[in-house]
C-alpha positions as CSV (number, residue, x, y, z in Angstrom):
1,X,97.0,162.8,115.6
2,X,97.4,164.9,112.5
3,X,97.3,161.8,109.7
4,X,93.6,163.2,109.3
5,X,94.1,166.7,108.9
6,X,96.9,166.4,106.0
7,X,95.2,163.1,104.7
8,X,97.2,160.2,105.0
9,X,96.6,157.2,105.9
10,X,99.6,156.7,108.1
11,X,102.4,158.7,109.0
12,X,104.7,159.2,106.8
13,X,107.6,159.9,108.2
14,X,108.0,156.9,110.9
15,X,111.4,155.5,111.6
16,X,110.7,152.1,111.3
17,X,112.6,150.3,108.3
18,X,109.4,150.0,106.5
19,X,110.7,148.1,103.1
20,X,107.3,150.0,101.4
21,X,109.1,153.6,101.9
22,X,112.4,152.7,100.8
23,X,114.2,155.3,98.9
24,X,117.1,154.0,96.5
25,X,119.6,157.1,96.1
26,X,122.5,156.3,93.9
27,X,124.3,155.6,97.1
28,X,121.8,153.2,98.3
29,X,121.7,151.5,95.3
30,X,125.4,150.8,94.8
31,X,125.3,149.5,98.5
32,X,122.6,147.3,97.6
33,X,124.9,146.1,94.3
34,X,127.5,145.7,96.6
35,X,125.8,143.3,98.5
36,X,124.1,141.7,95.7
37,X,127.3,141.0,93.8
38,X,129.0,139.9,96.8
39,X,126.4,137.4,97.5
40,X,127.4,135.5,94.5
41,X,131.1,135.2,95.3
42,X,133.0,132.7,96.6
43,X,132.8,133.8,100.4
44,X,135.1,136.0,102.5
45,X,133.5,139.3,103.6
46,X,131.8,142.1,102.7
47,X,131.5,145.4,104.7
48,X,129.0,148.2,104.7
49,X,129.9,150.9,106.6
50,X,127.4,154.6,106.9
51,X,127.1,157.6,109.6
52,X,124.3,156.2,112.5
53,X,120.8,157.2,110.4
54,X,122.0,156.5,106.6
55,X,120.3,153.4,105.9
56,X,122.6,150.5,106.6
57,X,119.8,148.2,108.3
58,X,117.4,149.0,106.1
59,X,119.6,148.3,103.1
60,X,120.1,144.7,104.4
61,X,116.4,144.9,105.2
62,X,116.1,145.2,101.3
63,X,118.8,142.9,100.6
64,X,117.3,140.0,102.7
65,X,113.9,140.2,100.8
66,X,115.9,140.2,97.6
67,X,118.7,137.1,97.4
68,X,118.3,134.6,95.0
69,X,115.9,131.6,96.2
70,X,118.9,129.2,96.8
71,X,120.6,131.5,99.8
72,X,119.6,131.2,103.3
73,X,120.3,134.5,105.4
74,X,121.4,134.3,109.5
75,X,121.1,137.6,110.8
76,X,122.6,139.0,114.4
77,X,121.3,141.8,115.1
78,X,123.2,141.9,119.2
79,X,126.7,141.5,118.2
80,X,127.8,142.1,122.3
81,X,128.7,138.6,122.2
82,X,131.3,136.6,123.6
83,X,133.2,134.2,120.5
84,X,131.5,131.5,122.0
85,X,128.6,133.2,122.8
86,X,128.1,134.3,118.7
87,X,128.5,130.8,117.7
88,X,125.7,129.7,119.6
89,X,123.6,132.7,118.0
90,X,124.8,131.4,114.4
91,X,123.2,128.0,115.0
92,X,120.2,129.1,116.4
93,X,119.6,131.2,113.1
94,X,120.9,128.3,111.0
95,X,118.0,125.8,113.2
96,X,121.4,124.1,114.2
97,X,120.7,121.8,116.9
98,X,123.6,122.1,120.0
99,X,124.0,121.2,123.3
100,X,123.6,123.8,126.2
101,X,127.4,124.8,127.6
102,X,129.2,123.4,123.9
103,X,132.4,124.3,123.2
104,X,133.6,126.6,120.6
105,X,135.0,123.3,118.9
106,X,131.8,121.7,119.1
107,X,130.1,124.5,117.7
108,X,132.3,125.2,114.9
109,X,132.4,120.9,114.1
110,X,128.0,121.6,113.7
111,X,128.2,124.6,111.3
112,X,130.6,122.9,109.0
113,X,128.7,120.3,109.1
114,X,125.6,122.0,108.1
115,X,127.5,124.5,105.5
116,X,128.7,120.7,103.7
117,X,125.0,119.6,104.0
118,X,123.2,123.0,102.5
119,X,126.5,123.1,100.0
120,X,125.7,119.6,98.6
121,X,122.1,120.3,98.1
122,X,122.7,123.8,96.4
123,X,122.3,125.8,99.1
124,X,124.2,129.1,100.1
125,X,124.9,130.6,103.3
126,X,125.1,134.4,104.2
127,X,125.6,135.4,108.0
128,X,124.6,138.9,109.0
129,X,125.8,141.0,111.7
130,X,124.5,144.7,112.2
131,X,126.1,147.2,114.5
132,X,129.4,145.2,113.4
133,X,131.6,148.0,114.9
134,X,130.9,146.3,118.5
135,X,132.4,142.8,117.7
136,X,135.9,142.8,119.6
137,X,138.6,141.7,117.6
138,X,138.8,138.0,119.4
139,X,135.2,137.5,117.8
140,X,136.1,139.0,114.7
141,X,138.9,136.2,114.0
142,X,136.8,133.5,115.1
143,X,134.5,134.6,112.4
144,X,137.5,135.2,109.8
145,X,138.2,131.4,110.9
146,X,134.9,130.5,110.0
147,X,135.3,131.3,106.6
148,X,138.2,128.8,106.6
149,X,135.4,126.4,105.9
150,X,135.8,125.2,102.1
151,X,135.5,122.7,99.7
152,X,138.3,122.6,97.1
153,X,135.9,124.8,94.8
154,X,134.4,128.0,97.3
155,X,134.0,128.8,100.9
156,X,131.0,127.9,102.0
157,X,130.2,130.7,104.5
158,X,129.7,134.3,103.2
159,X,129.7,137.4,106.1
160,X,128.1,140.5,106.1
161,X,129.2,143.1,108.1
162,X,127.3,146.3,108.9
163,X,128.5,149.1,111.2
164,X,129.7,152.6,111.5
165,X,132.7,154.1,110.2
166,X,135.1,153.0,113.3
167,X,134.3,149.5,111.4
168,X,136.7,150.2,109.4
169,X,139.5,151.2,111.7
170,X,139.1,148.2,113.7
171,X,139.4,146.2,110.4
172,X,142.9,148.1,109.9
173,X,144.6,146.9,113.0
174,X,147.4,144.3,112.6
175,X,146.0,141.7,114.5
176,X,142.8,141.6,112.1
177,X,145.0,142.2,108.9
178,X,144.2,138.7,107.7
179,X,140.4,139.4,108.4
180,X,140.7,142.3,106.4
181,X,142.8,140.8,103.4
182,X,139.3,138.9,103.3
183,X,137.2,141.3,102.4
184,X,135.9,141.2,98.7
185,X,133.9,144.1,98.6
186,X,133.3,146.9,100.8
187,X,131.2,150.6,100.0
188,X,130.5,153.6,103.2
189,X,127.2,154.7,102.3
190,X,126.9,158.6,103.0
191,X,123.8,160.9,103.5
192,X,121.6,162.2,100.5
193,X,122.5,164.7,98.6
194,X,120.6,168.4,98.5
195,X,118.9,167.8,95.4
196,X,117.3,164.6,96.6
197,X,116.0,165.6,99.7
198,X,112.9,166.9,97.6
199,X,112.1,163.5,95.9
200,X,112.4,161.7,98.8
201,X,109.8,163.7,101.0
202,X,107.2,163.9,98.0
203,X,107.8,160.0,97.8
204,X,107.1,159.4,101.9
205,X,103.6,161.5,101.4
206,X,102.7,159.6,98.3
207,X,103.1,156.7,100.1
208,X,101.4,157.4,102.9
209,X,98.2,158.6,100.8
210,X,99.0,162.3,100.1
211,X,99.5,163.6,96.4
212,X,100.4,167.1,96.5
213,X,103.1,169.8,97.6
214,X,103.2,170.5,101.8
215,X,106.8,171.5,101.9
216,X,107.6,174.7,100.8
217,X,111.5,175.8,99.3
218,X,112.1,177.4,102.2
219,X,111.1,174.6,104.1
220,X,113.4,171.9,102.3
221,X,116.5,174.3,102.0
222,X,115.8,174.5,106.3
223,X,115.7,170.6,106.2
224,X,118.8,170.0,104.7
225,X,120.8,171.9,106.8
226,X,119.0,170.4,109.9
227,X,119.6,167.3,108.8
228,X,122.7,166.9,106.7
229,X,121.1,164.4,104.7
230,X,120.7,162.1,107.3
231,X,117.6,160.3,106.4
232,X,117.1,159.7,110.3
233,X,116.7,162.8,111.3
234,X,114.3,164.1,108.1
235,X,112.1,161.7,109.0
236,X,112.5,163.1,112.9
237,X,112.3,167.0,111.8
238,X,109.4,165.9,109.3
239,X,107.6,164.4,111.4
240,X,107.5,166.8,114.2
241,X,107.3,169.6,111.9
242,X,104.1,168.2,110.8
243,X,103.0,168.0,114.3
244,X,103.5,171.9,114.5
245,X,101.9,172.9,111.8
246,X,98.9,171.0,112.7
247,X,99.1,172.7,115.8
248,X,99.1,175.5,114.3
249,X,96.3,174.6,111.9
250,X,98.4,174.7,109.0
251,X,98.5,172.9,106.0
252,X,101.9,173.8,104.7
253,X,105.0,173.3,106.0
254,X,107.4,176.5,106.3
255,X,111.0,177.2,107.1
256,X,109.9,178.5,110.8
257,X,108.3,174.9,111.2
258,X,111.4,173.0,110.3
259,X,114.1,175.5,112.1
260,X,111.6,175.1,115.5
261,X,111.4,170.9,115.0
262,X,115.0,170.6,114.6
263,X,115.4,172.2,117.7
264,X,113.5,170.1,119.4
265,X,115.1,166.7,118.0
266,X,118.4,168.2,118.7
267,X,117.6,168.6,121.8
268,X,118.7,172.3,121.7
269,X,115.3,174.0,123.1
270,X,114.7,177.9,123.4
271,X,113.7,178.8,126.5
272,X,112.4,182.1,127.8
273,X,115.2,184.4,127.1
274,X,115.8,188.0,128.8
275,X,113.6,190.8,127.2
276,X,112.7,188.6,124.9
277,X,109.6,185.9,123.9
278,X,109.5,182.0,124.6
279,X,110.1,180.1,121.3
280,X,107.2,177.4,120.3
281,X,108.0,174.2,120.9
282,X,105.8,171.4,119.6
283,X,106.5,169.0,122.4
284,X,103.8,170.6,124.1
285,X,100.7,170.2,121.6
286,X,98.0,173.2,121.6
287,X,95.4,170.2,121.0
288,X,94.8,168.1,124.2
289,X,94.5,165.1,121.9
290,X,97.6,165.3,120.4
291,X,100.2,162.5,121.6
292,X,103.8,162.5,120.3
293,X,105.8,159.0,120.4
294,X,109.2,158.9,119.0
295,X,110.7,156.2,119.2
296,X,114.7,155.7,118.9
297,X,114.7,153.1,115.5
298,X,116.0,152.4,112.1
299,X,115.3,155.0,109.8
300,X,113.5,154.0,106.4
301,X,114.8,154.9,103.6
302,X,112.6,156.0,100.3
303,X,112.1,155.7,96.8
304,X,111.0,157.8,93.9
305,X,107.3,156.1,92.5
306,X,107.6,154.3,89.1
307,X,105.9,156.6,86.5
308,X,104.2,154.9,83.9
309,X,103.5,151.4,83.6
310,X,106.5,148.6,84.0
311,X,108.0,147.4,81.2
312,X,111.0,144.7,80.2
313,X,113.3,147.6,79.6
314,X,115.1,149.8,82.6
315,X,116.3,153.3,81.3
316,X,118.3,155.8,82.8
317,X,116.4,158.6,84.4
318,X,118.0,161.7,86.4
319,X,117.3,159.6,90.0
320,X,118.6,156.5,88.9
321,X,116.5,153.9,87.2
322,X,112.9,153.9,85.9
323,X,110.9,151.2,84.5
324,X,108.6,151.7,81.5
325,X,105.9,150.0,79.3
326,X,105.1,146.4,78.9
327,X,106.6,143.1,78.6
328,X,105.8,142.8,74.7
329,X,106.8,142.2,71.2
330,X,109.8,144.8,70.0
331,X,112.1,144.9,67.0
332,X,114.8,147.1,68.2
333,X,117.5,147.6,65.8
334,X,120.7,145.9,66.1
335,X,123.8,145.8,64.3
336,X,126.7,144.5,66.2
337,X,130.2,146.0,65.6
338,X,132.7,143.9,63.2
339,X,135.1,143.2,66.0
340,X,132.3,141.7,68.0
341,X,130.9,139.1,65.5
342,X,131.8,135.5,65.1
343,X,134.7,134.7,62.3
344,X,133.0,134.0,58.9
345,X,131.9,129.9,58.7
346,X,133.4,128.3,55.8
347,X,130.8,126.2,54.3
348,X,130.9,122.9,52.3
349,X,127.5,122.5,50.4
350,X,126.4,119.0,50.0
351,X,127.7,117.3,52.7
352,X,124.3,117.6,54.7
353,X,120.7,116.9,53.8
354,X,118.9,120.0,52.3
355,X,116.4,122.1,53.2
356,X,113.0,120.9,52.1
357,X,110.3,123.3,51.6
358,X,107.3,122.9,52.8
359,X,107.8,119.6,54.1
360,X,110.6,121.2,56.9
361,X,108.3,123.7,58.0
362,X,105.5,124.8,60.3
363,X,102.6,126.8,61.0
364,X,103.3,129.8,63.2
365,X,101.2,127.8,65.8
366,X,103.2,124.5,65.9
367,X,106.2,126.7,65.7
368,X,105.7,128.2,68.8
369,X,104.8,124.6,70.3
370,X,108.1,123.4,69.3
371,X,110.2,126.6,70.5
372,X,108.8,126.3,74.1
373,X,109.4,122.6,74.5
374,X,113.0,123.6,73.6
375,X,112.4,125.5,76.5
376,X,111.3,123.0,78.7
377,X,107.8,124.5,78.9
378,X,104.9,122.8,77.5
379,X,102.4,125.0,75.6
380,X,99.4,124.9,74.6
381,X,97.7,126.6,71.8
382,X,94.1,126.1,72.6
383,X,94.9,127.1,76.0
384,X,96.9,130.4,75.0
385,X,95.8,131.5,71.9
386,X,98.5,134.8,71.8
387,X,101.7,132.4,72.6
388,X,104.0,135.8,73.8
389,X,101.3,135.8,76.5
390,X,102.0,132.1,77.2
391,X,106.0,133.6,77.3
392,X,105.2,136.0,79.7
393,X,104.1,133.9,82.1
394,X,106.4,131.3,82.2
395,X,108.5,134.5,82.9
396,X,109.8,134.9,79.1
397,X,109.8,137.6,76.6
398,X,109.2,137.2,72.4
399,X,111.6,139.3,70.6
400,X,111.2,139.7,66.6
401,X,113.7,141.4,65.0
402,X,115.3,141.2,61.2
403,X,118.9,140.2,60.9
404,X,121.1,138.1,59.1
405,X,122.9,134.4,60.2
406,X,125.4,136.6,62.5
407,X,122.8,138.2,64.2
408,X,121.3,134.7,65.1
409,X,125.1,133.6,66.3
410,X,125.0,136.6,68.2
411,X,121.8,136.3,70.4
412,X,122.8,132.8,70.8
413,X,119.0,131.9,71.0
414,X,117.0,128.9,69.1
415,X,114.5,131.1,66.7
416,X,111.5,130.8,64.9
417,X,112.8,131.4,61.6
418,X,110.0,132.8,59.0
419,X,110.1,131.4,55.7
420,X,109.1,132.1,52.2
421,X,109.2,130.5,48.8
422,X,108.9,131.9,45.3
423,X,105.4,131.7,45.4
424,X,105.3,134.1,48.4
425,X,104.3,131.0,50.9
426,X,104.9,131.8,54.0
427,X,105.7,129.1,57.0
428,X,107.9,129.1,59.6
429,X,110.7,126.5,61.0
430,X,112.7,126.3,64.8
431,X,116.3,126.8,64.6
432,X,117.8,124.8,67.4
433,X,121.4,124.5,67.0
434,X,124.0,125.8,64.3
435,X,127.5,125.0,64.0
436,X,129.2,125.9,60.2
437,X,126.6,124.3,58.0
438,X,125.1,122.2,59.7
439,X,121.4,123.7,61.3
440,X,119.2,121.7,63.6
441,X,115.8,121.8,63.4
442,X,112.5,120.6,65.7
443,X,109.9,119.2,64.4
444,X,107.0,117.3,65.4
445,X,108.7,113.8,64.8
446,X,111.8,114.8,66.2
447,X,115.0,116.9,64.8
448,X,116.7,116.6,61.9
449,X,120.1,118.2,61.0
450,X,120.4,119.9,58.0
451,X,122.7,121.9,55.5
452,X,122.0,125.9,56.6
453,X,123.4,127.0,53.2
454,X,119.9,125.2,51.2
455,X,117.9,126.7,54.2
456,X,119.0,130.6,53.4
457,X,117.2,131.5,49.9
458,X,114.0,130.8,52.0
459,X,115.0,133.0,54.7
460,X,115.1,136.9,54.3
461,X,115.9,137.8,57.8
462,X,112.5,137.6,59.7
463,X,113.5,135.8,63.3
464,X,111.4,135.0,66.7
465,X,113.6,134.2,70.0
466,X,112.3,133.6,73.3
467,X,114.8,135.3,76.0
468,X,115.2,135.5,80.2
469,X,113.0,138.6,81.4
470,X,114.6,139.6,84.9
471,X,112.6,138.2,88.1
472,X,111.4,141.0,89.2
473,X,109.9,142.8,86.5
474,X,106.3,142.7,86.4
475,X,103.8,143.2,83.5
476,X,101.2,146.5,84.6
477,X,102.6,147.3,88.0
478,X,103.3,150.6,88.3
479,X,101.9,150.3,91.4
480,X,104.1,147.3,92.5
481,X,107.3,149.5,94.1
482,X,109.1,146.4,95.6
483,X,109.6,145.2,91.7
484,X,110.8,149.0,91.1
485,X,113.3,148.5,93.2
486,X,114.5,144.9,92.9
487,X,114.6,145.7,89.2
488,X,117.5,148.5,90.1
489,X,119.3,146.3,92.7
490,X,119.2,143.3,89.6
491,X,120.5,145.7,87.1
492,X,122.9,147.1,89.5
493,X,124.6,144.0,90.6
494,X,125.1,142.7,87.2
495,X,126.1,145.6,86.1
496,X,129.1,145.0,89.1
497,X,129.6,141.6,87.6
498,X,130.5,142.8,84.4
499,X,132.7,145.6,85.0
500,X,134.7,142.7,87.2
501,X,134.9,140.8,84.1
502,X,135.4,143.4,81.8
503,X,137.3,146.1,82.7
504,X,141.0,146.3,81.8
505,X,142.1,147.7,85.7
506,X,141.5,148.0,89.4
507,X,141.0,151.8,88.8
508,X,138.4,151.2,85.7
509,X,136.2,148.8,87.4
510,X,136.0,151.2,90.2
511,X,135.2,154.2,87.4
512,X,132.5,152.0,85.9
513,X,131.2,151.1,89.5
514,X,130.9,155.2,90.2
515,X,128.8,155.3,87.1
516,X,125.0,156.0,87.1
517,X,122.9,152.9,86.5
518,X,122.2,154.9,82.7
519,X,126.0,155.1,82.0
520,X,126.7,151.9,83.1
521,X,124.3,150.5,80.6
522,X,125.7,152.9,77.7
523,X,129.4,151.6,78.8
524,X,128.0,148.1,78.3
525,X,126.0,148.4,75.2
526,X,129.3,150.0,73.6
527,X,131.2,147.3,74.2
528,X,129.1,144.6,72.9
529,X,127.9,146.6,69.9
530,X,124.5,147.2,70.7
531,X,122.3,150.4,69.9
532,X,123.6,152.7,72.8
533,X,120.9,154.4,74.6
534,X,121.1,153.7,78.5
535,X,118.1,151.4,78.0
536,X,118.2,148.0,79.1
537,X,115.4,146.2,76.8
538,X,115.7,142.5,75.4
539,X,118.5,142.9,73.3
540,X,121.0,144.4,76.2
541,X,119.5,141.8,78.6
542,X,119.7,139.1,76.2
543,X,123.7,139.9,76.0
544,X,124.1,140.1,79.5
545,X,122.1,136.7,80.4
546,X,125.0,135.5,77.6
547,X,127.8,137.3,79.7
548,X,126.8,135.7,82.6
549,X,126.5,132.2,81.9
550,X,122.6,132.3,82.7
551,X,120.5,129.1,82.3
552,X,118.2,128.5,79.1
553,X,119.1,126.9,75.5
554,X,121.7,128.0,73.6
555,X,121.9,128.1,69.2
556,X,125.4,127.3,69.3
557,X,127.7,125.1,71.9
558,X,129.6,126.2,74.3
559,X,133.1,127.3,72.5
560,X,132.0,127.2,69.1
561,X,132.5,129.9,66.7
């Protein structure tokens, strides 16, 4: 084949859903958000809907490698099925056990039974169905009544739906209007844009072991209007374009390739014409060894390499989201906005023990020891000398930064707190809780509450906190594209999450949902008062884990202040 001649290692423009090749357009992404946010609902359905060859299966392709640990996918991928017929299917994904010949009753008594088992041990349940638009509308209600299944606090069954755009008009007709009163979040996902359709072939080469330029203008601008964007057929035209030029021992591919492989995969061949030349076709190779297969599949989508080395913070970049950097120590400033702070704590001095110094304090060491057993981790100093290490792979970042007592109530985070005396001895004590005056400490012996107010003149702003770093950001792995991308579709369903919660209208969530991943953050980070750049590092993160309820110690209760 021609892999040799261009040098890759594979071909790079096969139609299988390979997850490596995936390509996350703003599009893609917010259909990926979509289905991320969705997940965490409280059941009902969600719909995706594209043109055949715009990603869909390979979005839930991404989607399934990507739900949280504690949700359990069933996917149907033949929905052709009678009601009772799609039942059966749904407990042989779920490993239901059922008799041969069971009735629709039966079969709807053993998956509520099993949602009410995996629901009591924690467990969620998503069912998938692709090529959704060929469910009649008899199976389509028997799966809206499956949703009927509840406790008194969520549904217990969550549905997918993927399918083309006559999904949509099927959901719209009156017999399926409570179906479609059920839907919590739908998105059509449409073909890439012009400018993208450069990004997304250099990505496909790189991937497949080529760096370098193959495509010429000409040859993109031909691409895009063969292809409409359709990531299908690039990968079709591509790929037989390719197969042409290496015919034609060429190692560039022009315009004239392109226009002659669409042809082809259109199925619109030049023949001999009168008084006139045969056109080329590359169906018929020059090279006796050359074999073309194409086979009829998914498409796969594609995404843009990560540049530079990962990092803890995801910025805004013109294609959507990049990662950058390191998981490491940073002291970004921060100075929240008036509005956002806690009300001022009246304190009464001297109805709590004071602050005793040195006997209330610590070596940086023991510090650290005592901050990651609030944690729940145990840590170990001869073991991990550099304790942010130690953080990093219990999947935690350090954060120092200078503030005041508002700025601690604001993280919300128990701190190393880095004291001084007036002889300029320095030593260190964990914060653990503060409500009005009264600050809890950890020491080795146990902790001990305190008056906050006899703690301060020690105190001139220097702080430690430990914080959440996202799953799926890794430390040095520029080279590690599945994190790249699980990083976007984490950012991207928060960022849904919060414009749910925080927008003031139907019409501004969906504004805020439009956004690029880099404006959503900016919208964010002006309402919570942070520094507003578009870059989600620990401080942003550390307000939205806050936002959203997220497990790990808190300074203050919940409620207070």
């Amino acid at each position: 084949m021609y892999y040799d001649f261009f040098g890759f290692r594979e071909p790079p423009f096969s139609i299988a859903p390979d997850p490596r090749y995936l390509y996350l357009s703003e599009r893609h992404k917010e259909a990926l958000a979509h289905l991320m946010y969705g997940v965490q609902g409280q059941g009902g359905f969600i719909v995706i809907t594209g043109e055949v060859g715009t990603g869909k299966t390979t979005v839930s392709r991404c989607f399934i490698e990507n739900v949280p640990d504690h949700v359990d996918i069933a996917l149907i991928l033949n929905p052709r099925l009678s009601a009772r017929e799609l039942l059966s299917s749904i407990c042989d994904e779920l490993e239901i056990p059922h008799p041969v010949g069971a009735s629709i009753k039966e079969l709807v008594g053993l998956i509520n039974d099993d949602l009410l088992k995996a629901h009591a041990a924690g467990r969620h349940k998503v069912l998938m169905i692709d090529e959704a638009q060929n469910l009649s509308a008899e199976v389509l209600e028997q799966l809206r009544l499956l949703t009927n299944l509840e406790t008194a606090e969520k549904k217990l069954l969550q549905i997918v739906l993927l399918g083309q755009p006559e999904l949509q008009e099927i959901l719209e007709l009156p017999q399926l209007r409570q179906l479609n009163q059920r839907v919590t979040a739908r998105y059509h996902l449409d073909a890439l844009g012009r400018e993208e359709i450069e990004a997304y072939l250099r990505y496909r080469l790189s991937v497949a072991g080529l760096r370098g330029e193959i495509f010429t203008d000409g040859a993109v601008r031909a691409l895009y209007r063969s292809s409409k964007g359709i990531p299908r057929l690039i990968n079709l035209i591509s790929d037989r374009a390719l197969l042409g030029a290496y015919a034609e021992g060429e190692h560039q591919i022009s315009a004239s390739h392109i226009r002659t492989a669409a042809r082809e995969v259109n199925g619109n061949r030049r023949g001999k014409q009168s008084g006139g030349r045969s056109g080329k076709s590359y169906l018929v190779p020059v090279a006796a060894s050359v074999v073309v297969a194409v086979v009829m599949t998914a498409w796969a989508l594609d995404r843009l390499p990560a540049s530079g080395r990962i990092t803890t913070g995801v910025s805004a970049e013109p294609d959507g989201v990049a990662l950058s950097g390191t998981i490491e120590r940073v002291e970004p400033s921060f100075e929240p906005t008036p509005e956002l702070l806690p009300e001022p704590v009246t304190i009464i001095e001297g109805s709590l023990p004071d602050f005793e110094f040195p006997d209330d304090t610590l070596s940086l060491r023991a510090a650290f020891g005592e901050l990651f057993a609030v944690w729940g981790r145990d840590y170990r100093a001869s073991n991990h000398p550099i304790a942010c290490d130690y953080a990093e792979e219990q999947g935690l970042g350090c954060l120092d930064n200078r503030g005041s007592r508002r700025s601690l109530e604001h993280l919300n985070r128990p701190a190393i707190l880095q004291l001084r005396n007036g002889a300029g001895d320095s030593r260190y004590t964990v914060l653990s809780g503060l409500e009005g005056d009264r600050a809890t400490i950890e020491r080795p012996e146990g902790q001990r509450d305190l008056s906050f107010s006899s703690l301060e003149p020690y105190w001139f702003g220097e702080f430690t906190v430990l914080w959440e770093v996202p799953p799926h950001i890794r430390q040095n792995s520029e080279e590690d594209s599945d994190s790249s991308v699980s990083a976007q579709i984490w950012m991207g369903s928060r960022m849904m999450e919060l414009a749910s919660r925080y927008s003031g209208s139907r019409e501004e969530e969906n504004r805020i949902n439009r956004m690029t991943t880099g404006d959503q953050i900016r919208w964010y980070q002006k309402r919570k008062g942070l520094k507003v750049d578009g870059i989600a590092g620990a401080m942003t993160i550390i307000q939205m884990n806050n936002d959203l309820e997220s497990d790990g110690p808190r300074l203050r209760s919940a409620g207070s202040g």
